[in-house]
Structures are given as structure tokens and as C-alpha cells.
C-alpha positions in Angstrom: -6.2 3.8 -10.5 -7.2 0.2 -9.1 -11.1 -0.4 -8.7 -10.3 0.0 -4.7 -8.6 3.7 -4.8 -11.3 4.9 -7.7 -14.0 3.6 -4.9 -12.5 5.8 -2.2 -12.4 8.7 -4.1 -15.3 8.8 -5.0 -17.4 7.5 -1.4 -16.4 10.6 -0.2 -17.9 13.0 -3.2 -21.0 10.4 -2.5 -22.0 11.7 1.0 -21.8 15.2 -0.6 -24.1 14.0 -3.4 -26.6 11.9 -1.4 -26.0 8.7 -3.1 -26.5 6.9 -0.2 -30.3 5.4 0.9 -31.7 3.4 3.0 -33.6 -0.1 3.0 -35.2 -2.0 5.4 -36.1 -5.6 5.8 -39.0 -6.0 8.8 -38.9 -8.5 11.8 -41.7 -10.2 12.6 -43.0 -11.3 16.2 -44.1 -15.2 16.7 -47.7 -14.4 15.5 -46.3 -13.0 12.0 -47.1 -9.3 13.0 -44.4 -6.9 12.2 -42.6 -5.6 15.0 -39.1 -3.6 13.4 -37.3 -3.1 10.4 -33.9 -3.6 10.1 -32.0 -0.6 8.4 -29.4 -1.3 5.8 -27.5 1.3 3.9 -26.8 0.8 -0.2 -24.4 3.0 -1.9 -26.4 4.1 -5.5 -23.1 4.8 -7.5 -24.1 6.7 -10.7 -22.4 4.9 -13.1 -22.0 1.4 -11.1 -25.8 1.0 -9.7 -26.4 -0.2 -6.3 -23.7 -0.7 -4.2 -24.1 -3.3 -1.7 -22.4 -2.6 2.5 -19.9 -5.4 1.8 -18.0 -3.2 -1.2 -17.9 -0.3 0.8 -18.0 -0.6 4.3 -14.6 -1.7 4.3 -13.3 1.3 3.0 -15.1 3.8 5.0 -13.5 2.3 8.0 -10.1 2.4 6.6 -10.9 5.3 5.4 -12.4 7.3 8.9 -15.7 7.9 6.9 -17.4 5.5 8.9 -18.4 8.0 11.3 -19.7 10.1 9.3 -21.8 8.1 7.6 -23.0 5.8 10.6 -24.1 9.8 12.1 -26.4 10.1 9.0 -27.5 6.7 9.6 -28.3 7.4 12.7 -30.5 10.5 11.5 -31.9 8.9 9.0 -33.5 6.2 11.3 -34.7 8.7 13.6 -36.4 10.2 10.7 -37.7 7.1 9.3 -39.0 6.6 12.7 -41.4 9.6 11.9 -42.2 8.3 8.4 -43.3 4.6 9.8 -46.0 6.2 12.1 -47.3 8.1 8.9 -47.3 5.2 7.1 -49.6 3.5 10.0 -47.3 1.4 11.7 -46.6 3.4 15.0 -44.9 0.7 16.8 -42.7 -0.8 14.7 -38.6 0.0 15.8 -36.4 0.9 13.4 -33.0 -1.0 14.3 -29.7 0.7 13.0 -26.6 -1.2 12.5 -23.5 -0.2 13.9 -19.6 -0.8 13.5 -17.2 -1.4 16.0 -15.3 1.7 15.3 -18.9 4.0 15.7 -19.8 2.0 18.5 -16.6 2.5 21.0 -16.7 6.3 19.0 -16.1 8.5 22.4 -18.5 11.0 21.0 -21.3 8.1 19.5 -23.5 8.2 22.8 -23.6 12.6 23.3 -24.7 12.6 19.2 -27.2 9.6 20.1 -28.5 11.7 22.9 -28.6 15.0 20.6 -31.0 13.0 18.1 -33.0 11.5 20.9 -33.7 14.8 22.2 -34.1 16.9 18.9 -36.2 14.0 17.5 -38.3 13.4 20.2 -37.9 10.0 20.0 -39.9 7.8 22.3 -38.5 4.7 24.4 -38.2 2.0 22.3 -38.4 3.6 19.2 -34.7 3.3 17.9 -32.8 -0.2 18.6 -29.0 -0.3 17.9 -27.7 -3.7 16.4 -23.9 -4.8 17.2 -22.5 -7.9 16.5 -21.3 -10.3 18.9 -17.8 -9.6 17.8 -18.2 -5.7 18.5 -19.6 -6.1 22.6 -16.9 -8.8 22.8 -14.1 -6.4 21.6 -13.5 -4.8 24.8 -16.7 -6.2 27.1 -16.1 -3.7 30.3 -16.3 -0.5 28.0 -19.1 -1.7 25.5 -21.2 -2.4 29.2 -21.2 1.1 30.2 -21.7 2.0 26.9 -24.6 -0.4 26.2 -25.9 1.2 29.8 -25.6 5.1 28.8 -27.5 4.3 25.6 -30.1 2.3 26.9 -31.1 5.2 29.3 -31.5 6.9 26.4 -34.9 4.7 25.6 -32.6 3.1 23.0 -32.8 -0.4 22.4 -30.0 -2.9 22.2 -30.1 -6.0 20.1 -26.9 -8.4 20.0 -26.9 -9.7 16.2 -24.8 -12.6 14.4 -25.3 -14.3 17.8 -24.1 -18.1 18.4 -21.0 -17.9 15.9 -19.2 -19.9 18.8 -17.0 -16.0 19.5 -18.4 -16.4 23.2 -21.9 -16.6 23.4 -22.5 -17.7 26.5 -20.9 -15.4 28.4 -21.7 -12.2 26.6 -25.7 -13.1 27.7 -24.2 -12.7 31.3 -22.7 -9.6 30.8 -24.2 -7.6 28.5 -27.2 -5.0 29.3 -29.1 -6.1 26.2 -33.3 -6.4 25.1 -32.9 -8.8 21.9 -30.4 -11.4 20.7 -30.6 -12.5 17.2 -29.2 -16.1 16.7 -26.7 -15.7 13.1 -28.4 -17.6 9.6 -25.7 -19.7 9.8 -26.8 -21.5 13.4 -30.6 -20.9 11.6 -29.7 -22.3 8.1 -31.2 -26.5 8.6 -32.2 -26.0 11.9 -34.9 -28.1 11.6 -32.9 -31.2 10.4 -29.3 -30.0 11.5 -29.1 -31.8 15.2 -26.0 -29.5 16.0 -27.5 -25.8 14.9 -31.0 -27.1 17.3 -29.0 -27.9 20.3 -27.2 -24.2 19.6 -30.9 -22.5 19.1 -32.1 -24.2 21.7 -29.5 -23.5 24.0 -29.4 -19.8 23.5 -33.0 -19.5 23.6 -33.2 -20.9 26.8 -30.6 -19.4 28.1 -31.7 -15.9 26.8 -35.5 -16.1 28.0 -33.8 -17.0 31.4 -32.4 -13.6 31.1 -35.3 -11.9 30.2 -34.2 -11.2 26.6 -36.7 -12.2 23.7 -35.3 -13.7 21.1 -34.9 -13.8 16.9 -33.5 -15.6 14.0 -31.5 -14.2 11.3 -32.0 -15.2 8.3 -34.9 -17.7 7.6 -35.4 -18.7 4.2 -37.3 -22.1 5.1 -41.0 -22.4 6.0 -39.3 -26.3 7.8 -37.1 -23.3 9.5 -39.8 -21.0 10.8 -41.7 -23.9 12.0 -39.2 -25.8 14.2 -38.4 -22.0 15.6 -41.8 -21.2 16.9 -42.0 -25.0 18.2 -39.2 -24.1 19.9 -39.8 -20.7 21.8 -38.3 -18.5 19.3 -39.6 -15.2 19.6 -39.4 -13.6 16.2 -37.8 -14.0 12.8 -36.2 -12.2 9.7 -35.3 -13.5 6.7 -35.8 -13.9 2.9 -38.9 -16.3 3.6 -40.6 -13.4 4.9 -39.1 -10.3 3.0 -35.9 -9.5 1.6 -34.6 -5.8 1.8 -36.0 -3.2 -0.2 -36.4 1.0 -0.1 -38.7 2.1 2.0 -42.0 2.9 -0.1 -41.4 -1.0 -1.3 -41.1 -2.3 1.8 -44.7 -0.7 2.7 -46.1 -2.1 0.0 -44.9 -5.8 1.3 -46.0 -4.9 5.2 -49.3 -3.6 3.1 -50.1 -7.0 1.7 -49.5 -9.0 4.9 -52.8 -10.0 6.8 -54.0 -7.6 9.5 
């Protein structure tokens, strides 16, 4: 059996067995205050360790278990929604990724609305992150479903933004509240003349459309600076905190200045 085949075996035994968790890596507004956490989903195999989304995601979309899972996903958040307020951190969102194929998912925005309801979630508790790539994939569909979920109280945040797939026009389009500008535009923006004009460009553009907006993946301090010189709204990124399970990533929100 090739490493592949043995892996989609046994992801489907995993959901049964609750292998899968849940880490979180926090955004942080302009004033370093921490304002979401980005949900990420890791595969703990019990003979393998942790499993990282880019092994296995693959497969659970070839597969069809990507629904499934992206439903517990969805739960989980909504739970972890409950567990941040707890913790002390009542408005803090908890942004869940999502796949192309959960996204256009016919049934995606009834279960959404199921959780909303059962949960109790309040406006601006949950965001969903899609990629550029996903809105993009068939734009007139993903705008009335970007419109049914945010009258849900669900927020909408376009991620891996400015990859050149058609950024410009997806900020005209789309019924959005956040873009986040992709680490790869980020990486150098502060000496990289071509990724500025890009930031600056989008930001611009996106405060002119009333969205705020963040950059992924900032692992610089010469990063973070030239973003808040420049009207950046927030960031995420290894500089600030890198993933981790839940009680861990407390502990770092814990040790940040009030």
C-alpha cells in the first residue's frame, strides 16, 4: 500500500477516533491588541505525530471527506467561540478556513445557519476565510453566497490576497469585511519596491471600499513597521505568534501587554 492509499484509509477511521484538533494563530489590530484567531486544523496520527493541512487536505477533497470535516470545523469554531469569552477575550473572532469544494457546498450556508442558531452566536463572532482563488472560481455564485452568509452575522475575510489571480476586481465585487494581503506580497515589503506598490495599492484601494485590511505572514519587525506606516490595519505572522493548540495560544495572548 503506497504512503498516499495507507493515508486515506486511515483519515477516515481518524474522524471516528477524534484525531483531529485545532490550533489557532491570533491577528492582531494596528495597536498590537488581539483581535481574532485564525483556526487551523492538524491531523494527530498515532503512529506518525502531527499531521500538517498540506498532507492531508488534498486527499479529503479527492476523497469527499472534506465536507465532513470542514462541518466539524465549523463546530468546533463555534465552540471555541464560547471557550475564548471564558478565557477573557470576549471579542476576539474566531476565523475558519474554508475549501472551495465546502464553500460552493449547496448545503454549506443552511448547516452554517443551523450552528448560528443553535450556538447563539453573535454578529461578528465567526469570520469565514476563502482564498482569492475560491471567490474567483465562479464570482456570480460565491456573491450570493458571500451575501446569504453575511446575513447570518458571519464575517467574510478574502485571504492569500494580491497573488496577481485578479485582485482588483474581486474588491469590486465581492460583499467582503477583511482582505488579507498573501506573505508572499508581505515577505521584503519594506525593501522590495514591487511588493509596496502591491500593499499599497490594495490597501488603498480596499480602505476605499470600506474593508480593513491585514497582512499574512509577517516574520519581520522592518515588515510590521513599513505596514503600519503605510495604513495597514492588522497583521499575522510568525513575528508575532506562530500556531499552537488552544490552551498554548492563551498562554502567548496571556503574556502580551494589556
Amino acid at each position: 500500500m503506497s504512503d498516499r492509499d495507507e493515508l486515506v484509509t486511515r483519515l477516515g477511521e481518524a474522524m471516528d477516533n477524534g484525531e483531529f484538533e485545532m490550533f489557532f494563530q491570533p491577528e492582531f489590530d494596528a495597536t498590537g491588541k488581539p483581535v481574532a484567531v485564525e483556526s487551523l486544523i492538524r491531523w494527530r496520527h498515532p503512529e506518525r505525530g502531527l499531521i500538517p493541512p498540506v498532507v492531508f487536505l488534498a486527499i479529503c477533497e479527492d476523497s469527499g471527506l472534506i465536507l465532513p470535516l470542514g462541518r466539524w470545523v465549523l463546530g468546533e469554531a463555534c465552540a471555541y467561540h464560547f471557550r475564548l469569552i471564558e478565557a477573557g477575550w470576549p471579542g476576539v473572532t474566531v476565523s475558519v478556513n474554508m475549501s472551495t469544494a465546502q464553500f460552493e457546498d449547496a448545503g454549506m450556508v443552511d448547516y452554517l445557519r443551523k450552528l448560528v442558531t443553535e450556538f447563539n452566536i453573535p454578529a461578528g463572532a465567526i469570520e469565514l476565510e476563502l482564498s482569492e482563488s475560491t471567490v474567483m472560481h465562479n464570482p456570480n455564485r460565491s456573491v450570493e453566497i458571500l451575501t446569504a452568509v453575511r446575513a447570518l452575522g458571519v464575517g467574510i475575510a478574502i485571504g492569500e490576497f494580491g497573488t496577481g489571480y485578479s485582485s482588483m476586481s474581486t474588491l469590486h465585487r465581492v460583499p467582503a469585511d477583511k482582505i488579507k494581503i498573501d506573505r508572499s506580497v508581505v515577505r521584503g515589503v519594506h525593501e522590495d519596491g514591487n511588493n509596496a506598490a502591491i500593499c499599497r495599492s490594495i490597501i488603498s484601494l480596499a480602505h476605499g471600499k470600506d474593508l480593513i485590511v491585514f497582512a499574512e505572514g509577517v516574520e519581520l519587525s522592518e515588515e510590521h513597521a513599513w505596514l503600519r506606516a503605510n495604513g495597514c490595519d492588522g497583521v499575522q505572522g510568525y513575528l508575532f505568534a506562530r500556531p499552537a493548540p488552544f490552551e498554548d495560544m492563551l498562554r502567548a495572548l496571556g503574556s502580551l501587554p494589556a
